[in-house]
C-alpha positions as CSV (number, residue, x, y, z in Angstrom):
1,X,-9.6,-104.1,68.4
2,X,-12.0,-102.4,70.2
3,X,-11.5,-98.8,71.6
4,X,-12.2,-99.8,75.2
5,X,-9.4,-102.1,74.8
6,X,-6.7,-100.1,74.4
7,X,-6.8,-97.5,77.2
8,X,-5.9,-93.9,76.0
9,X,-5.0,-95.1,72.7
10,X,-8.2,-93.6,70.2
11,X,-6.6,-95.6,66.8
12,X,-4.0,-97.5,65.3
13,X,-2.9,-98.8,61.8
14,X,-0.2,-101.1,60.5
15,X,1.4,-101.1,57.3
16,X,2.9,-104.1,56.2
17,X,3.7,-106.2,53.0
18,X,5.8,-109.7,52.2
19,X,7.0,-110.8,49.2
20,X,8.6,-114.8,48.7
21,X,9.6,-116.7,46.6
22,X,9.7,-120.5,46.4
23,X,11.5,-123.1,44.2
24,X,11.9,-127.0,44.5
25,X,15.3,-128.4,42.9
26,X,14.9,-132.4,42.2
27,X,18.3,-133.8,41.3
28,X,17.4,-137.0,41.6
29,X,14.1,-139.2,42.5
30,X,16.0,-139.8,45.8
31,X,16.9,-136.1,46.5
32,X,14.9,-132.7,46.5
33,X,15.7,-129.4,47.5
34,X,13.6,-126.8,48.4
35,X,14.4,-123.1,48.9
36,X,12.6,-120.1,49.9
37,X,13.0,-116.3,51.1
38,X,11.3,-114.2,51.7
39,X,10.9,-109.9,52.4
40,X,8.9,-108.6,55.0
41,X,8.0,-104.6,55.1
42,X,6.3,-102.7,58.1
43,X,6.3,-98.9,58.7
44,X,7.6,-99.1,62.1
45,X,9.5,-102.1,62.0
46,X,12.9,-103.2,60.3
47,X,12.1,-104.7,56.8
48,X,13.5,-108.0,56.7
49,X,14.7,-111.1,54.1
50,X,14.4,-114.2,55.7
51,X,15.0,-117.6,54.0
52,X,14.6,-121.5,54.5
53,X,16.3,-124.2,52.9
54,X,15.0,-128.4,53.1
55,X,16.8,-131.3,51.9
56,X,14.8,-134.4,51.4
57,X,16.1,-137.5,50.3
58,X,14.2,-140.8,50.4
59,X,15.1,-144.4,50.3
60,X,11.6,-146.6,49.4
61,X,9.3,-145.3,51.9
62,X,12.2,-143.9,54.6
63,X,12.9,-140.3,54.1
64,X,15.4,-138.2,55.5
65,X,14.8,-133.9,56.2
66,X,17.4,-131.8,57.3
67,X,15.7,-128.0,57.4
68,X,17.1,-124.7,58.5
69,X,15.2,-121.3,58.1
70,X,15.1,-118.0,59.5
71,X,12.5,-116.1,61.0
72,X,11.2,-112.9,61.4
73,X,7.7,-111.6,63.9
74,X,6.7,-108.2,64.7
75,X,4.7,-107.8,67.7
76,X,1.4,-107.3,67.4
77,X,-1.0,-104.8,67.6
78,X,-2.8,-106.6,71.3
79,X,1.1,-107.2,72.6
80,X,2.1,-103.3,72.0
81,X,-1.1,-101.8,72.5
82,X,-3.4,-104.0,74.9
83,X,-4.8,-101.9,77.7
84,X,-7.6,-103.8,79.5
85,X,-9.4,-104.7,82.9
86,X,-10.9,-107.8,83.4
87,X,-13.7,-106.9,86.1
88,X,-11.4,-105.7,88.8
89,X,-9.7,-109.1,89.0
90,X,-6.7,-108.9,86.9
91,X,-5.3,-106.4,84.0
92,X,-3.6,-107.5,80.6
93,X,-1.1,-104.5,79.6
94,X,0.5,-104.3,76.4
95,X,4.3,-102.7,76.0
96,X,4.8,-100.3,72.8
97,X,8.5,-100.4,73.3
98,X,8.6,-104.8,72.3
99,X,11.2,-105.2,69.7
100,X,10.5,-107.7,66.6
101,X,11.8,-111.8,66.8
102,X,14.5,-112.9,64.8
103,X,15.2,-116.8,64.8
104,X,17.0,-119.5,63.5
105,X,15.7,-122.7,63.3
106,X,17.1,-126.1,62.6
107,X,15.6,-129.6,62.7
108,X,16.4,-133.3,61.4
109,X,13.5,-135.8,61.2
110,X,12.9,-139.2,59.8
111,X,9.8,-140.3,58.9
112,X,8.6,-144.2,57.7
113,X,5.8,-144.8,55.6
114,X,4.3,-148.2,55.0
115,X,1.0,-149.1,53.9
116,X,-0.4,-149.8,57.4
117,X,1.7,-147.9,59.8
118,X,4.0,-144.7,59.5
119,X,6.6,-143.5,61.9
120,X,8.2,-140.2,62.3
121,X,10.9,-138.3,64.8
122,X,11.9,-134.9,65.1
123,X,14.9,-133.1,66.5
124,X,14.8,-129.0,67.0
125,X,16.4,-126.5,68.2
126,X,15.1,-123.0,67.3
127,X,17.4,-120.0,68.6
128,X,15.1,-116.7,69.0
129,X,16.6,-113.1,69.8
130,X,14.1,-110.7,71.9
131,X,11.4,-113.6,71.9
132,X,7.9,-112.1,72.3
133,X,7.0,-113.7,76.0
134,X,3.5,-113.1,78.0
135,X,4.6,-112.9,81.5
136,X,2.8,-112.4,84.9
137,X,3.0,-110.7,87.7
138,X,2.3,-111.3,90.9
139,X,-1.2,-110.0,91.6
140,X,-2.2,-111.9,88.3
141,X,-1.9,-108.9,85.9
142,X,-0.6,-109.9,82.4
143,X,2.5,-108.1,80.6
144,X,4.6,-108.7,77.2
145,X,8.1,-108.6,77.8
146,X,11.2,-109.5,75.2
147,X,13.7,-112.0,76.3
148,X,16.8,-111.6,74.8
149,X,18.3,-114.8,73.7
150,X,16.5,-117.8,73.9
151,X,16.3,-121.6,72.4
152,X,13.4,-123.7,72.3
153,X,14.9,-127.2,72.3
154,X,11.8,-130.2,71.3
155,X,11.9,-133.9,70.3
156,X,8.8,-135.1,68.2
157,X,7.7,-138.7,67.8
158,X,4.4,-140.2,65.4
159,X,3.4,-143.7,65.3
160,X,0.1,-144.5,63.3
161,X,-1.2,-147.6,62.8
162,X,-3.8,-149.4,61.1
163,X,-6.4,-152.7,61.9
164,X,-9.4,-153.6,60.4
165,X,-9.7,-149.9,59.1
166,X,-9.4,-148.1,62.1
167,X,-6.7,-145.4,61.9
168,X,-4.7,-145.1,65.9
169,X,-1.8,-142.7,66.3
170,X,-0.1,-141.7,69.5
171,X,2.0,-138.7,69.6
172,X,4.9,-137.4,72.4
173,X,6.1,-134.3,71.7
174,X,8.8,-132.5,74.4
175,X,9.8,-128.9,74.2
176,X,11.6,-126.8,76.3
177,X,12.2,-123.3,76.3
178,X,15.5,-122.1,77.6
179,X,17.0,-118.7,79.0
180,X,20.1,-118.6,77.2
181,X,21.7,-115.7,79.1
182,X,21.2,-117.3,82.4
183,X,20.8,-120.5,81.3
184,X,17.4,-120.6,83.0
185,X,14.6,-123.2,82.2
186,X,11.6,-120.5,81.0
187,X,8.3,-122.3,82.6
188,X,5.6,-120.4,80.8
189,X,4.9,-124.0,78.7
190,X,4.2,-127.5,79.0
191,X,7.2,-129.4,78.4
192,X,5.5,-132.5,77.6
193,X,2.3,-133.4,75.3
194,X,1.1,-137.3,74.6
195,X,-2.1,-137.5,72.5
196,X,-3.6,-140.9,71.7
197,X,-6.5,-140.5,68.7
198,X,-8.4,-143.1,67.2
């Protein structure tokens, strides 16, 4: 980061380290298990053990996920630290005092895989204490604020399909990011996405 970019502030250094670990538990050729956690260390951050557990089971080509994992983000150093003008017009300000994420996420999916089309859905719902959140103010100046409990709630659909090898796929994905103090719809994202590639 460069010096002019973060006001008064001459220097700043991070320490941080993670350690994880990772197995993969097959009970059967139908179902798998896989299980990971993992430490995260920072010198002015809580350390933390976070962990994520999948359950796959498949049935020909239909499989089945159920995943639910734990997360864990410090702010970084442009959301603490970020001091900068953008030619008089607006000003992006970091916040030193941003407290780390914590999350829990949880999501089901089926996915159908055939030899020339393949098929997938999602359900989410990811639960985030003091989510990291780039906010605006009025006269267009940028700031990071935490919100303190919030869900982001998304649905996820996949269809490929081939002919006369030419690969299409459209995709809808919906998300939407909820204030779960006030119960507030958070409008800082698009809530829906189609693509269409061939």
């Amino acid at each position: 980061i460069l010096e002019s970019e973060l006001g008064d502030l001459s220097s700043k250094t991070f320490n941080t380290y993670a350690l994880f670990f990772q197995s993969q538990f097959t009970f059967s050729e139908n179902l798998n298990i896989f299980f990971g956690t993992r430490y995260t260390a920072h010198n002015e951050f809580d350390n933390m053990f976070t962990s994520q557990l999948t359950t796959k089971y498949s049935l020909g080509d239909n499989h089945f996920r159920l995943n639910t994992g734990q997360g864990y983000r410090v702010p970084n150093i442009y959301e603490l630290y970020y001091d900068w003008q953008h030619y008089d017009e607006f000003e992006i300000k970091g916040n030193p005092f941003l407290k780390p994420e914590n999350s829990l996420d949880i999501n089901l999916s089926y996915q159908k895989l055939s030899k020339k089309w393949k098929f997938m859905i999602m359900l989410e719902r990811n639960m985030i204490d003091n989510m990291i959140a780039e906010k605006r103010y009025e006269n267009d100046d940028f700031y990071y604020e935490n919100y303190d409990k919030t869900s982001v709630n998304s649905f996820e659909s996949n269809f490929g399909l081939e002919i006369n090898n030419i690969n299409y796929e459209l995709s809808y994905n919906f998300s939407r990011v909820i204030d779960e103090i006030e119960y507030n719809r958070l409008p800082e994202i698009s809530e829906h996405i189609i693509k269409f590639n061939f």
